[in-house]
Backbone as JSON Lines, residues from 0, in Angstrom:
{"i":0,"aa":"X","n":[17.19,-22.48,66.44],"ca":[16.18,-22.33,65.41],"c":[15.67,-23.71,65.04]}
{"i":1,"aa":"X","n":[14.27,-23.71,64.88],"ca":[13.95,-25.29,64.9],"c":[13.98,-25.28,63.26]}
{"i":2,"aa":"X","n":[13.81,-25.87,62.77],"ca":[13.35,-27.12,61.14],"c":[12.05,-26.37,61.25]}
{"i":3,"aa":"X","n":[11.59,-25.54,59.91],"ca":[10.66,-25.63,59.21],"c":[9.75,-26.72,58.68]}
{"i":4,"aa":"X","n":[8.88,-26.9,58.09],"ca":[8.1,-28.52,57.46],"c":[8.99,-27.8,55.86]}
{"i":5,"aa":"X","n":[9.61,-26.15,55.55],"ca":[9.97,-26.6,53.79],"c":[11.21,-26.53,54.42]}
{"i":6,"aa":"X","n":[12.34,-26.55,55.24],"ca":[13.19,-26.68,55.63],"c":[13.55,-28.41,55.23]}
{"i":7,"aa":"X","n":[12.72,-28.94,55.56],"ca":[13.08,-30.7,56.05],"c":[12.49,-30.61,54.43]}
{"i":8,"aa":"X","n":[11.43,-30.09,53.84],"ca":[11.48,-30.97,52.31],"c":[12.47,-29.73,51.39]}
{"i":9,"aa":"X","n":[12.95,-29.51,51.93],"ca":[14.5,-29.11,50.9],"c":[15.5,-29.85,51.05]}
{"i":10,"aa":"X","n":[15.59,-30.36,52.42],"ca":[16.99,-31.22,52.65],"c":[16.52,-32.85,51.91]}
{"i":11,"aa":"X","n":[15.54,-33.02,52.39],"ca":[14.93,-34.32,52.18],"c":[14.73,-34.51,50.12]}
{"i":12,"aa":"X","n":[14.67,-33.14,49.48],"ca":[14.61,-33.16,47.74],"c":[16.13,-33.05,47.7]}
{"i":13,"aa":"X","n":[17.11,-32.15,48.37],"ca":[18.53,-31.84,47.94],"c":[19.21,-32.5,48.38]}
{"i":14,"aa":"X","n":[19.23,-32.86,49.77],"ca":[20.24,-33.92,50.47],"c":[21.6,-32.97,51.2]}
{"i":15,"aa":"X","n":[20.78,-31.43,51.02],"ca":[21.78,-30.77,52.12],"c":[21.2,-30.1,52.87]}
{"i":16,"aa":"X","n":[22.2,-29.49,54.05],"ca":[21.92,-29.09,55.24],"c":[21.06,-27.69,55.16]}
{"i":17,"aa":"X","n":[19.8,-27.18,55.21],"ca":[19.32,-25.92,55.45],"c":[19.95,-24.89,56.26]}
{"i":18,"aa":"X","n":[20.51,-25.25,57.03],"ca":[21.01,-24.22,58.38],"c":[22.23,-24.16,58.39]}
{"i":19,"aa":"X","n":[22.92,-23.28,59.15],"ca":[24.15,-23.03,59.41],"c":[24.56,-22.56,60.7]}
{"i":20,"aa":"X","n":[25.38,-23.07,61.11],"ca":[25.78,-22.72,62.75],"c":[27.02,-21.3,62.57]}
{"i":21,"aa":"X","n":[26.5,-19.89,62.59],"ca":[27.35,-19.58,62.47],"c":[28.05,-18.81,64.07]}
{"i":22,"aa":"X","n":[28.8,-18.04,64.12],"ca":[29.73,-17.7,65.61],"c":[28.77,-16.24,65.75]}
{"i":23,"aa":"X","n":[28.42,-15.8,64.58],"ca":[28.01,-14.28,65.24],"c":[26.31,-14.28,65.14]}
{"i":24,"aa":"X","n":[25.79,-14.47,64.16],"ca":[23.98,-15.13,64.16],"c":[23.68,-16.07,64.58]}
{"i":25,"aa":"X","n":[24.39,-17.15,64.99],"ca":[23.58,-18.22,65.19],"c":[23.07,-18.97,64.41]}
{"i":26,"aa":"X","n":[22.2,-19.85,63.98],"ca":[21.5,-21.06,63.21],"c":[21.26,-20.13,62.11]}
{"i":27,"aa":"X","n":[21.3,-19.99,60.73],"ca":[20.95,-19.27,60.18],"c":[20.95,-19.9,58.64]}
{"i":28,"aa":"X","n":[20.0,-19.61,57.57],"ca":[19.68,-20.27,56.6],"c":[21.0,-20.04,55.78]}
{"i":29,"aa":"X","n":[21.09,-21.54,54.85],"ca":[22.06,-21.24,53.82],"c":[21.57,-20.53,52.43]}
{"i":30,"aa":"X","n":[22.72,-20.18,51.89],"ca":[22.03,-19.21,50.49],"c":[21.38,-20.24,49.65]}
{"i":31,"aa":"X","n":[22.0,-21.38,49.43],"ca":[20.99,-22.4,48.38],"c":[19.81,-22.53,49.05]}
{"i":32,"aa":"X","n":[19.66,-22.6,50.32],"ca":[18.08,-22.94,50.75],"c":[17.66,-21.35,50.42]}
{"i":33,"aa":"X","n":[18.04,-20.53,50.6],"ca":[17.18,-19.42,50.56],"c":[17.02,-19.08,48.97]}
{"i":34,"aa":"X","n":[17.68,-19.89,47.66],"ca":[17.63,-19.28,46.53],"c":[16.71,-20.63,46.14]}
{"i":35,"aa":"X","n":[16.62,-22.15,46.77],"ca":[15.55,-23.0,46.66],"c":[14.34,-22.13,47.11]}
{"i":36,"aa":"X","n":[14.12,-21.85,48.38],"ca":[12.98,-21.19,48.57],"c":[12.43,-20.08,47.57]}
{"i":37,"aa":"X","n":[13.15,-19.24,46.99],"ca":[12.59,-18.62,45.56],"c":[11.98,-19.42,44.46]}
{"i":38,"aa":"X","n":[13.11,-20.28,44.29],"ca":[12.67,-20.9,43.03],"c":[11.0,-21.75,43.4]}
{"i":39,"aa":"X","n":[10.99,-22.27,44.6],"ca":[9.53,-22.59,44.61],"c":[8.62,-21.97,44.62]}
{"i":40,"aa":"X","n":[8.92,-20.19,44.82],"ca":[7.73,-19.76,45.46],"c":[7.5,-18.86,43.66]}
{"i":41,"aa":"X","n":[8.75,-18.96,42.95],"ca":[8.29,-18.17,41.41],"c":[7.38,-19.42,40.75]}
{"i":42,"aa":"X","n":[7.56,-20.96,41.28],"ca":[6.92,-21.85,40.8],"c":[5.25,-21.97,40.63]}
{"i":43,"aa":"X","n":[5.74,-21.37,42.26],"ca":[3.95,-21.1,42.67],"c":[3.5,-20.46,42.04]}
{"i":44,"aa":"X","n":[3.88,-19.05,42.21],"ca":[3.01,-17.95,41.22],"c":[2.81,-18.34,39.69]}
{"i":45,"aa":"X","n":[3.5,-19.14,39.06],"ca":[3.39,-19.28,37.64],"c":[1.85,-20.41,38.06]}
{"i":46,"aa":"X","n":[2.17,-21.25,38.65],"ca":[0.94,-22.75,38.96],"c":[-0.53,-21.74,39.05]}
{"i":47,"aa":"X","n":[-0.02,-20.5,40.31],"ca":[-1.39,-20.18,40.5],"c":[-1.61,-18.7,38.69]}
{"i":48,"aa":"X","n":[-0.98,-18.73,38.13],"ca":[-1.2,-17.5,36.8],"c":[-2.18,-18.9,36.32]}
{"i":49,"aa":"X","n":[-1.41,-20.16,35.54],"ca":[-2.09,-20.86,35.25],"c":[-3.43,-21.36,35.74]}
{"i":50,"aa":"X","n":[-3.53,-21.33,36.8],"ca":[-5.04,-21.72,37.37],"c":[-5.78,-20.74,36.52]}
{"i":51,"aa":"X","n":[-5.63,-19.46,37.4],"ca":[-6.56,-18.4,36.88],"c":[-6.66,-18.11,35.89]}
{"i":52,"aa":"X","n":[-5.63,-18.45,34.81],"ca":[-6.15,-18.75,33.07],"c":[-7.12,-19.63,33.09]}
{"i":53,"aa":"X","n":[-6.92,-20.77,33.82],"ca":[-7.61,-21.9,33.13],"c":[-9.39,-21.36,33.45]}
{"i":54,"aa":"X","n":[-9.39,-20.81,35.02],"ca":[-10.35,-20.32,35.31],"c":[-11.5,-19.38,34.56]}
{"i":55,"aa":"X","n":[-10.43,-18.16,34.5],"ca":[-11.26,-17.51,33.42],"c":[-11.7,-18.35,32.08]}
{"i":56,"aa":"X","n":[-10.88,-19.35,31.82],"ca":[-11.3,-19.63,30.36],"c":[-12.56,-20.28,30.19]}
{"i":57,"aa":"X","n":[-12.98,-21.54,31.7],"ca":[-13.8,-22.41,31.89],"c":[-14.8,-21.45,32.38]}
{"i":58,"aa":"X","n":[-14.64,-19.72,33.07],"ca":[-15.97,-18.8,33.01],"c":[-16.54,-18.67,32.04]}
{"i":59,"aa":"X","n":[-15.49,-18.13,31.07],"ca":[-16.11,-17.79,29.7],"c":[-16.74,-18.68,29.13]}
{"i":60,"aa":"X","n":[-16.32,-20.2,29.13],"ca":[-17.36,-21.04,28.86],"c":[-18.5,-21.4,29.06]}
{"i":61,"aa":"X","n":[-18.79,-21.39,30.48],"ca":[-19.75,-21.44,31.28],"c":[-20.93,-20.11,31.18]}
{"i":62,"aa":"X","n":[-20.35,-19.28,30.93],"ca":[-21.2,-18.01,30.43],"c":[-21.9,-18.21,29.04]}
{"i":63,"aa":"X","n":[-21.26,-18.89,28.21],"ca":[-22.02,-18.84,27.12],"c":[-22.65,-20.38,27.04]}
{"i":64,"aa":"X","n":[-22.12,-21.37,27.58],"ca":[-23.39,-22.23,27.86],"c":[-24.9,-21.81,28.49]}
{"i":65,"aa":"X","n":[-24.3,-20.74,29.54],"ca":[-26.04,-20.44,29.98],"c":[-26.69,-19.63,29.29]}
{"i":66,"aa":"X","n":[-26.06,-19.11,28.34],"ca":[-26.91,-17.85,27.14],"c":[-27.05,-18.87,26.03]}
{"i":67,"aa":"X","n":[-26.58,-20.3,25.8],"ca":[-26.98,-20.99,25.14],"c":[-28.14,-21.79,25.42]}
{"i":68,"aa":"X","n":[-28.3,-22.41,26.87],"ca":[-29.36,-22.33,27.29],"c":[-30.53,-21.78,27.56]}
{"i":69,"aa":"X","n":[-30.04,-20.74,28.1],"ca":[-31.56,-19.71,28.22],"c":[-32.14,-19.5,26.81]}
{"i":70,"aa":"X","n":[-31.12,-19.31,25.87],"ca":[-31.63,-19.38,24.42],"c":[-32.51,-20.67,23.98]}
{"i":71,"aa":"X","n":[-32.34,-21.77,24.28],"ca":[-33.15,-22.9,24.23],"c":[-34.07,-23.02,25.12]}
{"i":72,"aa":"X","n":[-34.03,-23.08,26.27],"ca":[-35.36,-22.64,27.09],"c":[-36.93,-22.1,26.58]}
{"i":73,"aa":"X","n":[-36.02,-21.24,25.84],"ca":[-37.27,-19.99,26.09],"c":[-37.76,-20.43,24.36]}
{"i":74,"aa":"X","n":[-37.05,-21.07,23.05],"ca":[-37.36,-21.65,22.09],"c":[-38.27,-22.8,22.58]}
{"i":75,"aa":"X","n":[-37.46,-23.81,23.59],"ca":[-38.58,-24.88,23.59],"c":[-40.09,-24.31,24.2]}
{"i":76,"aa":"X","n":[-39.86,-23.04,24.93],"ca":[-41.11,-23.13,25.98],"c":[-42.02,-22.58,24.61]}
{"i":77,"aa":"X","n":[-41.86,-21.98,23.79],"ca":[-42.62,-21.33,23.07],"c":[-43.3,-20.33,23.16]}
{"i":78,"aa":"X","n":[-42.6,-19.47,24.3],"ca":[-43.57,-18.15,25.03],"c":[-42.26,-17.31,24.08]}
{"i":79,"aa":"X","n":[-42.68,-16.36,23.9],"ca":[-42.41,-14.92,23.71],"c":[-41.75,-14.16,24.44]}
{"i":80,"aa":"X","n":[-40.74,-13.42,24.63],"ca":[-40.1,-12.74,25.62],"c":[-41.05,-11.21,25.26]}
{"i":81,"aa":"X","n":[-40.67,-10.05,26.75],"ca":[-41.17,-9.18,26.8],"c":[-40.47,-8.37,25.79]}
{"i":82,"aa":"X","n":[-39.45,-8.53,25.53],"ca":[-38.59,-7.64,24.45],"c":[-39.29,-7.76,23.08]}
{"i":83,"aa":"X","n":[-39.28,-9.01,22.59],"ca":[-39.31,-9.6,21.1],"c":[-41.01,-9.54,21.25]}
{"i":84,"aa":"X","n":[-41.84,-9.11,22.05],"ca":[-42.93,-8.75,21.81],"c":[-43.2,-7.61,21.4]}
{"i":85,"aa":"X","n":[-42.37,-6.08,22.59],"ca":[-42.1,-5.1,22.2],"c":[-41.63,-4.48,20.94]}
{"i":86,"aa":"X","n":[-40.28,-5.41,20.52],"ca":[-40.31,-5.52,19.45],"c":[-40.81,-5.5,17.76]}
{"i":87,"aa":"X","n":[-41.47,-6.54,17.93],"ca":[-42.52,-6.64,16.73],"c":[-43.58,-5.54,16.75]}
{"i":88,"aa":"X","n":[-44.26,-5.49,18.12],"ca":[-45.74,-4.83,17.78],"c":[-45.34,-2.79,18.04]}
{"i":89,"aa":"X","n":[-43.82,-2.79,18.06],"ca":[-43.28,-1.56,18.54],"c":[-44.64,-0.45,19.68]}
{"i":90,"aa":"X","n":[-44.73,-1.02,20.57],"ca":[-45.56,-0.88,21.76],"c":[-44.53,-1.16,22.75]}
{"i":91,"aa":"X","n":[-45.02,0.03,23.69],"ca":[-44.56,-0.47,25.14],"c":[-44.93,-1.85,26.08]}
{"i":92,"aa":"X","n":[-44.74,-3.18,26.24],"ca":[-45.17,-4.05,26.9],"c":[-44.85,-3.68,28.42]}
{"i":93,"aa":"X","n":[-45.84,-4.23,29.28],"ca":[-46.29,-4.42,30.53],"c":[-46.7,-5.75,31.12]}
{"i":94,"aa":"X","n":[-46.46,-6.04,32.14],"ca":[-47.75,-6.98,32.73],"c":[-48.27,-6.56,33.77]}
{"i":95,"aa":"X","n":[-49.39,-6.85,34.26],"ca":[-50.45,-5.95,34.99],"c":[-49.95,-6.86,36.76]}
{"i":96,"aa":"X","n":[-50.17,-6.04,37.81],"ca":[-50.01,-7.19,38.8],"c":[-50.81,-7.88,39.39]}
{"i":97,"aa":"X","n":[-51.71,-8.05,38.85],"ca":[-52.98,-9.39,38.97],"c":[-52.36,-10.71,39.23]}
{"i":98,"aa":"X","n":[-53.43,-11.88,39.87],"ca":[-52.13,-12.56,39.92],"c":[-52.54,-13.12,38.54]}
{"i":99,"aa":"X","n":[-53.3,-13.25,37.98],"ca":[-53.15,-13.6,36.13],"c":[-52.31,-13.31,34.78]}
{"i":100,"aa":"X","n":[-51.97,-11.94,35.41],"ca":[-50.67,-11.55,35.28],"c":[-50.92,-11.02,33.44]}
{"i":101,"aa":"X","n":[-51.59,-10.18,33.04],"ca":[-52.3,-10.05,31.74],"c":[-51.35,-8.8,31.06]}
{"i":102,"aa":"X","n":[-50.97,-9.31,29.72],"ca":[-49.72,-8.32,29.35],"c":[-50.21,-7.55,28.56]}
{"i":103,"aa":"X","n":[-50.06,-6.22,28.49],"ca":[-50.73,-4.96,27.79],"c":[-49.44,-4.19,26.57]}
{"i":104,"aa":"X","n":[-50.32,-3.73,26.01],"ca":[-49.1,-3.19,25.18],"c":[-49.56,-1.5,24.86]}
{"i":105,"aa":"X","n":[-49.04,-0.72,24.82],"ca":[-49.48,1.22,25.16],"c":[-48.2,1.64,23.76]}
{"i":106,"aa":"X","n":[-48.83,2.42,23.39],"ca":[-48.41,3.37,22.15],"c":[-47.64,4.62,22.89]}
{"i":107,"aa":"X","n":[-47.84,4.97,24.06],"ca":[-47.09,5.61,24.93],"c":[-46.14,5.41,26.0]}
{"i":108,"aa":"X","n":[-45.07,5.58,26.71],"ca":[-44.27,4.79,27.75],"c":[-44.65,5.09,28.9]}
{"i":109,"aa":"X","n":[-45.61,4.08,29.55],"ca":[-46.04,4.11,31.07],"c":[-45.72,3.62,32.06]}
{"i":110,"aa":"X","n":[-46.43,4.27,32.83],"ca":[-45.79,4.73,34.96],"c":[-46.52,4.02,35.66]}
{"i":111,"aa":"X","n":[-45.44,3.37,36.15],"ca":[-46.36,2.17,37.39],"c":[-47.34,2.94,38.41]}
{"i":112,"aa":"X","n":[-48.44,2.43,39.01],"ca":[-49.33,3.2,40.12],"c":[-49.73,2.53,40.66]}
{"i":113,"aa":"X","n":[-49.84,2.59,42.38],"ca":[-50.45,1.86,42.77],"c":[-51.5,2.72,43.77]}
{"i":114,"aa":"X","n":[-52.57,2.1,43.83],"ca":[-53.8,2.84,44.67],"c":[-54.29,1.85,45.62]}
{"i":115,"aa":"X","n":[-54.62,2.77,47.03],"ca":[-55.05,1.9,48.14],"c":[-56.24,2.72,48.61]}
{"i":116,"aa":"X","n":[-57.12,1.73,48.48],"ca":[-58.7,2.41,49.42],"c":[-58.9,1.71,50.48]}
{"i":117,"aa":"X","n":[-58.54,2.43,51.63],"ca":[-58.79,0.89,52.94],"c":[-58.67,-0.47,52.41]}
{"i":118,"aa":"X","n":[-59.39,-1.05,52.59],"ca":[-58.76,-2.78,52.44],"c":[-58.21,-3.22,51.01]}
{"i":119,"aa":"X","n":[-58.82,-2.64,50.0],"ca":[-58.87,-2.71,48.67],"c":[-57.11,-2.21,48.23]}
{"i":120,"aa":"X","n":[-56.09,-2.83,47.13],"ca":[-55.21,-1.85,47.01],"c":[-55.0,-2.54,45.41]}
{"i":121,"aa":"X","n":[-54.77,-1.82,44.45],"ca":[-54.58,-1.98,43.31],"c":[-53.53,-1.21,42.42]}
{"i":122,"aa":"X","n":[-52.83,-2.41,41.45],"ca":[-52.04,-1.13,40.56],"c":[-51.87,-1.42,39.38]}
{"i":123,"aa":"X","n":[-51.82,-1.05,38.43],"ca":[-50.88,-1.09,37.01],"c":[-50.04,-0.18,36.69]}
{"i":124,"aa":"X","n":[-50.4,-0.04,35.53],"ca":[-49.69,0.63,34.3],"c":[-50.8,1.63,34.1]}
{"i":125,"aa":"X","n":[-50.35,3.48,33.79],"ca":[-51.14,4.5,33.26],"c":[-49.87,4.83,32.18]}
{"i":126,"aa":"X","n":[-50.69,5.53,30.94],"ca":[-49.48,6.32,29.83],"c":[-49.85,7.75,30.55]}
{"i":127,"aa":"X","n":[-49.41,8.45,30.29],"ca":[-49.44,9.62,30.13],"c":[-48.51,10.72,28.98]}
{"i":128,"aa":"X","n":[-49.94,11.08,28.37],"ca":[-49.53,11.81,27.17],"c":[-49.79,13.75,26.97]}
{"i":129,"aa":"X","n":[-49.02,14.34,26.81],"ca":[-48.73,15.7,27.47],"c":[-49.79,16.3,28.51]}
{"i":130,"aa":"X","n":[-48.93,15.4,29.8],"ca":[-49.73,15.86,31.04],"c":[-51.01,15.47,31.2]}
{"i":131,"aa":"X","n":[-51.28,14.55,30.78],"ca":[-52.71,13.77,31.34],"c":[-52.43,12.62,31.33]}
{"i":132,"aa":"X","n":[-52.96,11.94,32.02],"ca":[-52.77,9.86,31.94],"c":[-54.05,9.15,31.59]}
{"i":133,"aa":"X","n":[-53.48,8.88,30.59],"ca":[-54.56,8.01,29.64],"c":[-54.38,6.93,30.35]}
{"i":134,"aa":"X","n":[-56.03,6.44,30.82],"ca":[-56.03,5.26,31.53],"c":[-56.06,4.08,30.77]}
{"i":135,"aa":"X","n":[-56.96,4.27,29.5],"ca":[-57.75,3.0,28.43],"c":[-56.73,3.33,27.08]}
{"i":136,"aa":"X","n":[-55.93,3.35,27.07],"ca":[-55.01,3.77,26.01],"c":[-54.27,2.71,25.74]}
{"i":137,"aa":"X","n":[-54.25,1.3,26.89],"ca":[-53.81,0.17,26.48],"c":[-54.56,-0.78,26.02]}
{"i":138,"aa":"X","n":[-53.96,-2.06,25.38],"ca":[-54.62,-2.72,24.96],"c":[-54.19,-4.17,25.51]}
{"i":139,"aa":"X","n":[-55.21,-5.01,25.96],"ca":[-54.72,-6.31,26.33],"c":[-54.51,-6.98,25.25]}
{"i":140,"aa":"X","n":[-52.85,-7.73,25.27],"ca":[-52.19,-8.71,24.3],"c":[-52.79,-9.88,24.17]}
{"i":141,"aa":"X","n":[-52.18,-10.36,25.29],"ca":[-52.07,-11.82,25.71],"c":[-52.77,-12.51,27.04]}
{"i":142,"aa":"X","n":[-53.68,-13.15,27.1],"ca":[-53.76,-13.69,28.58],"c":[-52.55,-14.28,28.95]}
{"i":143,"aa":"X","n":[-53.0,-14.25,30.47],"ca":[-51.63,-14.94,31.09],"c":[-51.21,-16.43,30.92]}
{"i":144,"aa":"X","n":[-49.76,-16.68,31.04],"ca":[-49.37,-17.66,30.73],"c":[-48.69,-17.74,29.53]}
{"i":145,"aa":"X","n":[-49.03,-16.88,28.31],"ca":[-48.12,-16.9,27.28],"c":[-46.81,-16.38,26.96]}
{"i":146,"aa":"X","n":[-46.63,-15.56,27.75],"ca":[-45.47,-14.88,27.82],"c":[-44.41,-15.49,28.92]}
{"i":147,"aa":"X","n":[-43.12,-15.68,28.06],"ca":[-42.05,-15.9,28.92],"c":[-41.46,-14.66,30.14]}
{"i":148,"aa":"X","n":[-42.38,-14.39,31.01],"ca":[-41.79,-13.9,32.29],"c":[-42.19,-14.52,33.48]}
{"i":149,"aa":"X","n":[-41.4,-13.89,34.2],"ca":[-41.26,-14.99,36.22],"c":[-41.51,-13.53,36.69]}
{"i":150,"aa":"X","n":[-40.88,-12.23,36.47],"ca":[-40.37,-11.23,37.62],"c":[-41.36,-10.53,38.34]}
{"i":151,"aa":"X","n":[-41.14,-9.4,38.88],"ca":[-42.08,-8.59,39.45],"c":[-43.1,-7.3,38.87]}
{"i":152,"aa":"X","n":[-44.14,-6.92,38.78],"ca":[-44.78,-6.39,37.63],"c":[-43.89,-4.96,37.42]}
{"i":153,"aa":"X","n":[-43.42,-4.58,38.7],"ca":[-43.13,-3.2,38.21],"c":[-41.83,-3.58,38.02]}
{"i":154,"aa":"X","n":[-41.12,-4.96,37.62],"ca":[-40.12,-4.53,36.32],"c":[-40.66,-4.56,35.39]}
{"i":155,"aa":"X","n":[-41.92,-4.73,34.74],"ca":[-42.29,-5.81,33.53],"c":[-41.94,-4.6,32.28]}
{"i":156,"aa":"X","n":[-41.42,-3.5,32.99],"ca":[-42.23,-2.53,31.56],"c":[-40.83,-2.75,30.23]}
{"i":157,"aa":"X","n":[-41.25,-3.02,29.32],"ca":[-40.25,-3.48,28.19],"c":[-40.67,-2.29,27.16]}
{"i":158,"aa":"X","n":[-39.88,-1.98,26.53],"ca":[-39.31,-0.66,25.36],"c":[-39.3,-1.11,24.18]}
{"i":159,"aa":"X","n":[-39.63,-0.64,23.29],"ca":[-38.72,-1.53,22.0],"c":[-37.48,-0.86,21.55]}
{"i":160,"aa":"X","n":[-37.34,-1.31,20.8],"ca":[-35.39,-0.94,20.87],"c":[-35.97,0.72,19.9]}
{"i":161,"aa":"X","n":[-34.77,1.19,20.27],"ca":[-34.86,2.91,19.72],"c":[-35.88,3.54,20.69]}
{"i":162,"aa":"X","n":[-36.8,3.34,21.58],"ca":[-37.06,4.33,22.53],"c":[-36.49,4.93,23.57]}
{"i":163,"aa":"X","n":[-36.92,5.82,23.96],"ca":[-36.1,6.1,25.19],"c":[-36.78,6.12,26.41]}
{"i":164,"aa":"X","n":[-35.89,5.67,27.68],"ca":[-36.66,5.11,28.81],"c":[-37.14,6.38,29.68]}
């Protein structure tokens, strides 16, 4: 049986023999090396519990630095989120997919559409109110640019709190 690499650093920390020559097994580990080999490996698991405390703890940090950030972001930019627009004017907010990107606000909760005439293809936002879709039922907010959004139009549609989606 050859020497392990923790074989040689047990003898080399303890200053005794790992192995044993015996008549009926052969080379075979001694009980202190095999009750050293525990004790390092309960060592480990405690080293690696501690990591993953420390880990989670420096997530949780890191999580609320970026909600502390995004919270400052969007203060310094001075745009308006789609929520806290919804919000206030208790209207459904939208943005249209132009690329100007023009945010509407509807007294009703509306359905993305998109229409294609040969080359031509267009879409927004329609309400529809018992079974008809009010086309002009919105009203333009904001030109583009004032509002704090990046995403894609047919997420844009924002609720105000207490409606239902």
């Amino acid at each position: 049986m050859e020497k392990t690499e923790m074989m040689k650093e047990f003898e080399e920390k303890t200053k005794l023999n790992a192995t044993i020559l015996t008549a009926y097994c052969g080379v075979m580990p001694r009980i202190y090396y095999s009750n050293w080999l525990e004790s390092e490996l309960l060592n480990a698991k405690e080293h690696v519990q501690n990591l993953e405390f420390l880990l989670n703890q420096k997530n949780e940090n890191i999580l609320q630095l970026e909600a502390k950030a995004t919270a400052y972001d969007r203060l310094m930019s001075g745009k308006p989120t789609l929520k806290e627009l919804a919000n206030i004017l208790q209207m459904a907010i939208t943005v249209n997919p132009e690329p100007e990107s023009i945010v509407k606000g509807f007294r009703h909760t509306p359905n993305p559409v998109w229409f294609e005439n040969g080359e031509d293809s267009f879409g927004g936002w329609l309400a529809q109110e018992k079974y008809i879709f009010v086309a002009f039922e919105s009203t333009t907010l904001f030109p583009p640019g004032l509002i704090g959004f990046t995403g894609d139009w047919k997420d844009s549609l924002t609720l105000p709190d207490g409606w239902d989606e």
